[in-house]
N, C-alpha and C positions, 0 to 999 in steps of 0.2 A: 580413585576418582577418574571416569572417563575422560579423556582428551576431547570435548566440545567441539572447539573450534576444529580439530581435523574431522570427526564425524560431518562436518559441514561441509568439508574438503571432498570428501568423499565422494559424494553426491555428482561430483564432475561438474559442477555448474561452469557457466561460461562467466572467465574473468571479471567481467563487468559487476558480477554479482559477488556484496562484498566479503569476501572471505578474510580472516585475518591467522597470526599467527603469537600463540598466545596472549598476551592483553596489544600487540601491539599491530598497527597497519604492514601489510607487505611493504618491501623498500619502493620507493616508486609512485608511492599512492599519492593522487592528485589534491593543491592545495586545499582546498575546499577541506575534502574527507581527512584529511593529516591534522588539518584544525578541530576537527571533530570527533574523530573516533581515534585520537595515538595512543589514548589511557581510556582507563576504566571510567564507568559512574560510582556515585556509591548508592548501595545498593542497600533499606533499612527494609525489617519484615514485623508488621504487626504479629498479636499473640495466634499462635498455631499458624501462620501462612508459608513459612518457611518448609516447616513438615510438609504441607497440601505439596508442595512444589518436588521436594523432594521424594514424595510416594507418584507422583505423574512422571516424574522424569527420573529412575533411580539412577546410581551412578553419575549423572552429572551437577554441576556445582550449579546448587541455586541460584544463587549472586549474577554470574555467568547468562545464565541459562535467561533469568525475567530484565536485565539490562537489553539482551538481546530480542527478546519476543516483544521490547516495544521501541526498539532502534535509538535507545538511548545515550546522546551524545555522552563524548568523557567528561569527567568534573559536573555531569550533572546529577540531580539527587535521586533518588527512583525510590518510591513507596509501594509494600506490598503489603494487603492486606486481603481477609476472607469476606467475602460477600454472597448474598444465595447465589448458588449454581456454580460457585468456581470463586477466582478470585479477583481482585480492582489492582489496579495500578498504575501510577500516577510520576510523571514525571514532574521536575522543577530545573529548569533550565533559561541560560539567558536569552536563547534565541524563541523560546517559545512565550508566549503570552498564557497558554496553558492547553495541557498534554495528559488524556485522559486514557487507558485503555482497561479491558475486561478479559479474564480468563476463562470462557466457559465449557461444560460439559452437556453434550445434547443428551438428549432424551435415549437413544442408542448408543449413549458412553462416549460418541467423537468428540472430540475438543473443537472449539474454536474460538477464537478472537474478534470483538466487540470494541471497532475504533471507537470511542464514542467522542473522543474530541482533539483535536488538534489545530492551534490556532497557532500561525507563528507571529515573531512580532514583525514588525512595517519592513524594517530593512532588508529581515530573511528570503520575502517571500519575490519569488521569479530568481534564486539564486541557487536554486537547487537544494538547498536542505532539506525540505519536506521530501522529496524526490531518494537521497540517499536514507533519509529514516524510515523510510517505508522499506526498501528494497532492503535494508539489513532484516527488517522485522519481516520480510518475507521471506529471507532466505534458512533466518532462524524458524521459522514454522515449517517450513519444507524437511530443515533436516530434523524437527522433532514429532512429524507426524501428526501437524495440527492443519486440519483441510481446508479450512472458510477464512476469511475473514472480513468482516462484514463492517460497513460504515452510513452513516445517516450524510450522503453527499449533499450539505446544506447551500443555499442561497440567500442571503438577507446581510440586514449593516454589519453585523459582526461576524460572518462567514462569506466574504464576497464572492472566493473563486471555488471552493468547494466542491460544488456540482459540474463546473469544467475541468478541472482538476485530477480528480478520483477517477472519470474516465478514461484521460491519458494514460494512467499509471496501470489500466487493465480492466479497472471492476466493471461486472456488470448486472441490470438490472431493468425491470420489465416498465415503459413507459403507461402511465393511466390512460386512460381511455380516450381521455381531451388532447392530451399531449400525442399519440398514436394518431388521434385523426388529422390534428393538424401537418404533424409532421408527413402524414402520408400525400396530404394535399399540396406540401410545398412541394413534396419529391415522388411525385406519382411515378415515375417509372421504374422508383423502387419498391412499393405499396406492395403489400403492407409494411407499414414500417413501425416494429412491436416493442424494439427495446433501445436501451440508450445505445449498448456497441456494436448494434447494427447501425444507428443513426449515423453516428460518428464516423462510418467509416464509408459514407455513400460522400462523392464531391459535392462539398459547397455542406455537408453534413455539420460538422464539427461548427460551423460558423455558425448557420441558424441556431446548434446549440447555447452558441455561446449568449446569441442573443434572447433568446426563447428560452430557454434550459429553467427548472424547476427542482427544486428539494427533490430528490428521489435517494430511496434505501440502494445501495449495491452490495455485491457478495465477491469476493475477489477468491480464485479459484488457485488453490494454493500449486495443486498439483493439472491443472487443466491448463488450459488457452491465457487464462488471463498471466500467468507466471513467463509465458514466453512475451504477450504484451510488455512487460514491464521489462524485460531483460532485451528487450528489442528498445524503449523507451532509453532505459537505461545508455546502451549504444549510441542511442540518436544525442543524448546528450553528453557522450565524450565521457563518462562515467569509467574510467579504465585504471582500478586502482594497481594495475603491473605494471602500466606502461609510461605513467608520469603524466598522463595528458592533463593538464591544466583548464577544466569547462569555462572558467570564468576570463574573457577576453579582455588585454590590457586596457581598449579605449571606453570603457564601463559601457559597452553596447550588447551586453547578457540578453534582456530584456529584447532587443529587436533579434538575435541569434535563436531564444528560444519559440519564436511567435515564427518564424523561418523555417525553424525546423519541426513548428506541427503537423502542416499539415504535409508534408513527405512523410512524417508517421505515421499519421493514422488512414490517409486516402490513399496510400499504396494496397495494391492487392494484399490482403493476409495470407499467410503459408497454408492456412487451411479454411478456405472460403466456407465449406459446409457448416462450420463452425458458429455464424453470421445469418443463414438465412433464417424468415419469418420463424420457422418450426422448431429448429435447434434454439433459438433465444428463448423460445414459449417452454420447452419442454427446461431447458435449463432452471427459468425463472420457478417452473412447479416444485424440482428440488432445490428448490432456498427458499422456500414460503414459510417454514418454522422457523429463517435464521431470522427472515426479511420479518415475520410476525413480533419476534422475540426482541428486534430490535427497535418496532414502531410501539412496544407497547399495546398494555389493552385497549 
């Protein structure tokens, strides 16, 4: 059986991004993640999904392998099951309210990943848990070859931050038409303004989003721009499972620490500005239109 977790090693990622060593965290790894991931989930497989799993990824341990591609904390339960085009899998855990993700195969054979839900409960959220169970399930599709991963960034009573949220962490995705003009009218000097991670990242951006902002699908680019988004995110929240750093501040002021540190994330110049303009977002958005299709439904 292949060694997993060092094939993720491999990859050189930068510390922040969470690598461990066999079931357990490197020495050093900050409270939060130590709480989270020092053990396994358990890991059950409906009839035939185990196989499915183990002909996509040979050599590596199933169990392993779907704990990891949906950032499944330890001691929680993780359900595997076959569904058309790939497989469902379902987390049960206490910090979630409820934790849904898809395995699928495109139409050209690539695989990719279908958030379709992730709700945590009251007390998790602004604490960084959503934040670390993404970046594992990121780091685990980078080292198994899995490109997209795409989400339904909701707004409404039962998904509040979603659509703000999903932005931080990288994804991105092409604004409607209405949303595009208005946005271009508040911020004319950046017009056109076509997609949510350009929006985001123009001053005074991220804020109108937050007030404006609307249900939009995004596509999170496993091996693109959006992977150093999230490993630069990552940083900005002190994410540093070698070096001990503790994100969670003793005078429970988490919540004004992370609202401090948005927008020196995302309205700093990005390392790769081309990346960002009107054209690059358009053309991007054209290659995710079957994932962005597959995920809105007929």
């Amino acid at each position: 059986m292949a060694d997993y977790p060092r094939e993720v090693e491999r990859l050189e990622l930068p510390s922040d991004v969470f690598l461990r060593e066999g079931s357990r965290l490197r020495p050093g790894a900050d409270l939060l993640s130590r709480g989270m991931f020092s053990s396994d989930a358990t890991v059950d497989f409906g009839r035939g999904a185990e196989a499915v799993v183990a002909s996509l990824f040979p050599g590596f341990d199933p169990r392993l392998v779907c704990q990891d591609l949906v950032g499944a904390p330890g001691g929680s339960s993780v359900v595997v099951d076959r569904a058309p085009g790939g497989l469902s899998i379902s987390v049960s855990d206490r910090r979630f309210e409820s934790c849904h993700r898809r395995l699928l195969r495109g139409g050209g054979g690539e695989l990719w990943m279908a958030n379709d839900e992730l709700v945590l409960e009251g007390s998790e959220r602004g604490q960084g848990t959503g934040l670390r169970v993404f970046a594992r399930q990121a780091a685990a599709c980078r080292a198994l070859g899995i490109g997209q991963i795409a989400v339904v960034a909701a707004r409404g009573p039962a998904h509040p931050d979603g659509y703000y949220v999903w932005a931080l962490f990288g994804y991105t995705g092409q604004l409607d038409a209405r949303l595009a003009r208005a946005a271009s009218a508040a911020f004319p000097e950046f017009a056109p303004i076509v997609a949510v991670e350009q929006l985001v990242r123009i001053p005074g951006g991220l804020d109108w989003w937050r007030v404006n902002g609307e249900t939009w699908t995004g596509v999170f680019e496993v091996d693109g721009e959006s992977f150093l988004t999230l490993v630069d995110r990552a940083s900005d929240k002190r994410l540093r499972f070698d070096r001990g750093i503790d994100p969670l501040v003793a005078d429970g002021s988490e919540i004004e620490l992370y609202q401090s540190m948005v927008e020196s994330f995302l309205e700093r110049a990005p390392s790769n500005p081309a990346a960002y303009t009107p054209a690059a977002c358009l053309e991007r958005a054209a290659s995710h239109r079957r994932i962005v299709e597959a995920m809105n439904g007929p």
